[in-house]
N, C-alpha and C positions, 0 to 999 in steps of 0.2 A: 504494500500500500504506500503510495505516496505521503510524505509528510513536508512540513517546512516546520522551523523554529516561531516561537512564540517570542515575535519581534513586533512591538509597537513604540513609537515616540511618547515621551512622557516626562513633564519634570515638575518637581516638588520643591518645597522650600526655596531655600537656600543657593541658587546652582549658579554655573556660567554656564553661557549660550554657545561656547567653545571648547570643546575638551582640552584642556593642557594650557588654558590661558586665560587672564583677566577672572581669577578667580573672587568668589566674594571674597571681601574681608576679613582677616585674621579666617582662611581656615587652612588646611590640607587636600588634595584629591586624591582618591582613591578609584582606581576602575577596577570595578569585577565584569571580567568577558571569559568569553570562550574561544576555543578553536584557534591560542596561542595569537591573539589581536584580530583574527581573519574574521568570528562571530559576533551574537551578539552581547553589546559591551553598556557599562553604565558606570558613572562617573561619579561617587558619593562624595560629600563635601564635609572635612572634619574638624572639630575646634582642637584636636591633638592630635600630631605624628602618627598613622597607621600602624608603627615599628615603635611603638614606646611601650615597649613591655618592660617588668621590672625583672621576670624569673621565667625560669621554662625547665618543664619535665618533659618524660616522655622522650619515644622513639623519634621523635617528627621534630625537626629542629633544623638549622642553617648550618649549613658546614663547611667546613675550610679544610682544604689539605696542602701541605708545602710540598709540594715535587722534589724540590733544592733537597730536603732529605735524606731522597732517596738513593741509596748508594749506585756507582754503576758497577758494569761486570758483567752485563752478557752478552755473551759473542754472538745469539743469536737474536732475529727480532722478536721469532715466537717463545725468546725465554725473556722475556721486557715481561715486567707486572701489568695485569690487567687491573685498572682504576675505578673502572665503574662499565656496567654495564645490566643488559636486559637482553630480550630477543632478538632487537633489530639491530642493535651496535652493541658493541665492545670499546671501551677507552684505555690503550696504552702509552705508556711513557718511557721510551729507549734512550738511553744515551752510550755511545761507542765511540770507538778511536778507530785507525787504522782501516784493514781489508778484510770485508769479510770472506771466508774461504771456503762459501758452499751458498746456495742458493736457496730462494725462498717462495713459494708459491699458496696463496689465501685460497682452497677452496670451497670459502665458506661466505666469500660476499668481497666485493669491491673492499678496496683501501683506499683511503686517505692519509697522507703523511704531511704533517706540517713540521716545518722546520724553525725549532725556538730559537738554537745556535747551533752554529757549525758551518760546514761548504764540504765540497770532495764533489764526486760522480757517482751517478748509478747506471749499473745495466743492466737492461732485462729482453726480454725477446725482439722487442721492438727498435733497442738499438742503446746509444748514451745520450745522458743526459748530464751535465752539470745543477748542482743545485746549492743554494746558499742561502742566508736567515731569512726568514719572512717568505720563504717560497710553500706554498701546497704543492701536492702533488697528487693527482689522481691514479690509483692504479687498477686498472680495469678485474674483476673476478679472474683468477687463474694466471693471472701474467706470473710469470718466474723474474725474480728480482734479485740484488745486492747490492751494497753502495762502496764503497772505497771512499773514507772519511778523509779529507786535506788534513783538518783538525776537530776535535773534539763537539762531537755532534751530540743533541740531545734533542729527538722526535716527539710528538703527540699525534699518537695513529688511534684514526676512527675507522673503526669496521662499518661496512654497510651491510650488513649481514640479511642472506640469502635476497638482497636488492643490487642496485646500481645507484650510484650519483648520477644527478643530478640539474640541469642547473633550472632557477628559479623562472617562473612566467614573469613577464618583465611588461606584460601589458601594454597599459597609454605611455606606457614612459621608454619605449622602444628598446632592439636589441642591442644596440649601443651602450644603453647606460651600466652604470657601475663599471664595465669592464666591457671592453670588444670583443669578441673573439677572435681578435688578430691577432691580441696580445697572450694566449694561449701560447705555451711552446709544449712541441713534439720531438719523441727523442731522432737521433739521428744515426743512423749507419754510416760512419766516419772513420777517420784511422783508430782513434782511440777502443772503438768497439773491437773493431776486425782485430787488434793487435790483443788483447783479450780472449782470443779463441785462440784452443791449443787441446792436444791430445791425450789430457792426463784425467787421473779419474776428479770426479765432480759427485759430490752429494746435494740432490734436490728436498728440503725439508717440505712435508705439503700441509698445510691444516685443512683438517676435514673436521665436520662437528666437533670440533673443540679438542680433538685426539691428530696428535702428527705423526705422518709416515714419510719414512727415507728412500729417496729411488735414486739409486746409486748407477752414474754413467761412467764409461769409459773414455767420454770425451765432453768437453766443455759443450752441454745443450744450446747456450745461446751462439749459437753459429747459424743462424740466417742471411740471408743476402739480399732479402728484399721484404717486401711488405706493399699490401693497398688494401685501402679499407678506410671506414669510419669509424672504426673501435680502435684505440690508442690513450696510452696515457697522457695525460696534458698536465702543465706547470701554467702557475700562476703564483707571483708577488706579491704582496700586500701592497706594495707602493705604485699596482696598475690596478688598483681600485679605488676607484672613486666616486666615494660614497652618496649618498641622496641625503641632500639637506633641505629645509625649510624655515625661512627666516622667522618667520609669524607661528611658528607649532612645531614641540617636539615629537618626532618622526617614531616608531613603534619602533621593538627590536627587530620586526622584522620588515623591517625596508631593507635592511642589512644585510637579505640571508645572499648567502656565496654560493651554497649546497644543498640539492634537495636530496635526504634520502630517502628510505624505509621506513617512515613513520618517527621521522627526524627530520630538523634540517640544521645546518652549521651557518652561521652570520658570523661576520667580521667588522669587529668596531675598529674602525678606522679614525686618521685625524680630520676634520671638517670642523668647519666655523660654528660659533657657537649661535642659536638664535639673536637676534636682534634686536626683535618686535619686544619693546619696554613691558607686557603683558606676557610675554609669550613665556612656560615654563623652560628650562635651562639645564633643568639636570633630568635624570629617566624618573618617571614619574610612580608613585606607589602603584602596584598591586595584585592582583588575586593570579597565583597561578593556579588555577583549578582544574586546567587539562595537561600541560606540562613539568614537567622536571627541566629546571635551568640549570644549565653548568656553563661557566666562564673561565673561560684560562688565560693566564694575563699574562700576556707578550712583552710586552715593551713599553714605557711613558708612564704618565701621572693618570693613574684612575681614579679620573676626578668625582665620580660615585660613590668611594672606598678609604675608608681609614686602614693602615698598617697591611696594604697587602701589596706585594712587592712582585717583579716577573718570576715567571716560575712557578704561583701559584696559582690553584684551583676552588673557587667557591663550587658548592654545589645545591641551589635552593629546591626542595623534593617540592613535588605536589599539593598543596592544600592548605595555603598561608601566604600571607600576604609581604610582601615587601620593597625595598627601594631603598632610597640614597641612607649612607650612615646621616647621624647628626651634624656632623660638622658642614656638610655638603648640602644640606639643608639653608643654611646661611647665603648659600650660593643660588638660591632656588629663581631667584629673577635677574640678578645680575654678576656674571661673571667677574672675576679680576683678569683672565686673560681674551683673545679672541678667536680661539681655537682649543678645541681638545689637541692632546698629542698623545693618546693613548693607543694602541693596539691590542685587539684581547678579537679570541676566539668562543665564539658562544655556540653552547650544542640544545637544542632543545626538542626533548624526546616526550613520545606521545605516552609512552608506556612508563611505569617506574622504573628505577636503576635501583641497582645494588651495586653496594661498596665494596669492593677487596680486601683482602688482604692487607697490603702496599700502602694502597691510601688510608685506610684506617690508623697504620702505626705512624701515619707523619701527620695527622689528625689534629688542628687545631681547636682541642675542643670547648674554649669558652668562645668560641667565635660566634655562638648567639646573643651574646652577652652584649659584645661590641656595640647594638645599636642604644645600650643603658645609657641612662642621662643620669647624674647622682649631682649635681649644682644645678638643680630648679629645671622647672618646665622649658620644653623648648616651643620657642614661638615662630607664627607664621611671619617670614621677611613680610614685609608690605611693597607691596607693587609700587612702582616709581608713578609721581606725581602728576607726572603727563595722561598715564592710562588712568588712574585710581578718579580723578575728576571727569 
């Protein structure tokens, strides 16, 4: 039977006539929506902080884990800790040095590899590739892979499990935006590959549901000589995206997404100007995750949403509570002191719950629900600049 959402226009008390901007006085906004920003959404208006709790029990809490942590040491990708995941992804954390000396193939769903630091090459059936900080990397279900590290490399690989990436419908705002797809790059069958193939033996590790098996060659498997097709891995930058801004309205997290997958998709906060519009809100606004699990991994720059979290860590906000900027960044809520964020952070946000690992639980920061606590008096709403408030 056909259905649609129980969607009607309505407003009560207290409201603004714009979401995210020229709010009444002295309060806070709150949206509780659905369908990760895409459904229906509503805008409550509060005389205190959404996130002004004083205590928290319980399983269901905000959580922080430090990467930095976590030791390195393994030689291979599929002995990297899994960080969190569910049915549709898996989230790991690899850091290596050097060459690896056997090969690697997912078949268990597309890879994602984002690179926090490091540079070197990789190759895989398709050919080489150079890669360095702030690059993704897509790698299609089943590709055989390895990288040869220049210097000390530390990845955040996303499983698309038993799916594909990707990329977002880009609508009224054309194929162009965010990123072209010129600026994609493709590996290449160059000297550096061909000179890579050689006659000795080769171990292929493969993941299948979650259990790896070794298929042991007598000769280096990536020896191909050619290739055509529309399946191929593709690179992409952080610094050849660019992002969607709006002077007059802060933009949802998902104008941002980079990735679609499996009942996931991956955004990337990028640097762009900060609103304008003397009304318009300035930092990400309170609220309701009630269909997704949000996780943030923070790259590089000043996350000007965030007290005490530095690159290399991972929040991760579960399903079914509410949240937004710490306090301090509250103060920031209508008028910036700079004109531009400069942060980068990688955002996953999954339709299904996640569970934690192992790994990320023991680098656990666990009063990090705390952090949003105010203990010198209430905290109050900025007031909108003079110009809009008359």
């Amino acid at each position: 039977m056909a259905s649609r959402d129980i969607s009607l226009p309505k407003r009560m008390g207290k409201a603004s006539r714009q979401a995210h901007a020229d709010f009444p006085e002295d309060t806070f906004e709150r949206e509780i929506g659905r369908e990760g920003f895409f459904g229906p959404a509503t805008q409550m208006y509060h005389t205190h902080p959404p996130t002004g709790w004083v205590n928290w029990s319980g399983p269901l809490r905000p959580r922080c884990f430090d990467l930095n942590k976590i030791a390195d040491g393994s030689a291979s990708y599929w002995d990297s800790p899994v960080l969190l995941h569910n049915s549709s992804t898996a989230v790991r954390r690899w850091a290596t040095t050097g060459r690896m000396d056997h090969l690697v193939r997912n078949g268990d769903g597309d890879e994602l590899l984002f690179i926090h630091r490091g540079a070197g090459s990789l190759f895989c059936d398709f050919g080489h590739l150079e890669f360095e900080t702030g690059d993704y990397i897509v790698m299609p279900r089943s590709t055989m892979w390895r990288i040869e590290a220049s210097d000390r490399t530390e990845i955040l690989g996303i499983e698309c499990t038993n799916g594909n990436f990707k990329l977002p419908d880009r609508g009224m705002i054309g194929k162009q935006a965010q990123f072209d797809l010129g600026v994609l790059d493709t590996p290449e069958m160059d000297d550096a590959f061909r000179a890579q193939q050689d006659e000795n033996e080769w171990h292929v590790r493969i993941k299948r549901r979650n259990q790896i098996s070794t298929v042991v060659y007598p000769f280096n498997p990536l020896d191909a000589v050619g290739w055509q097709g529309d399946l191929m891995p593709v690179r992409l930058n952080v610094r050849d995206i660019r992002p969607l801004n709006s002077h007059r309205y802060h933009l949802p997290p998902s104008a941002h997404t980079t990735w679609v997958g499996n009942r996931f998709v991956v955004c990337t906060f990028a640097p762009r100007p900060f609103e304008t519009d003397p009304g318009a809100l300035k930092v990400p606004y309170f609220h309701n995750n009630d269909d997704y699990d949000e996780v943030l991994f923070y790259h590089a720059g000043d996350f000007f949403s965030r007290d005490n979290i530095d690159a290399g860590m991972i929040t991760w906000h579960p399903c079914g509570f509410t949240h937004g900027p710490h306090p301090k960044a509250l103060q920031n809520m209508f008028e910036q002191k700079k004109s531009m964020t400069d942060e980068i952070a990688v955002m996953l946000d999954t339709r299904d719950p996640l569970e934690a690992g192992d790994a990320a639980l023991a680098v656990e920061q666990k009063d990090y629900a705390n952090s949003w606590r105010v203990t010198d008096g209430p905290v109050m709403a900025p007031k909108i600049p003079k110009a809009v408030a008359e």
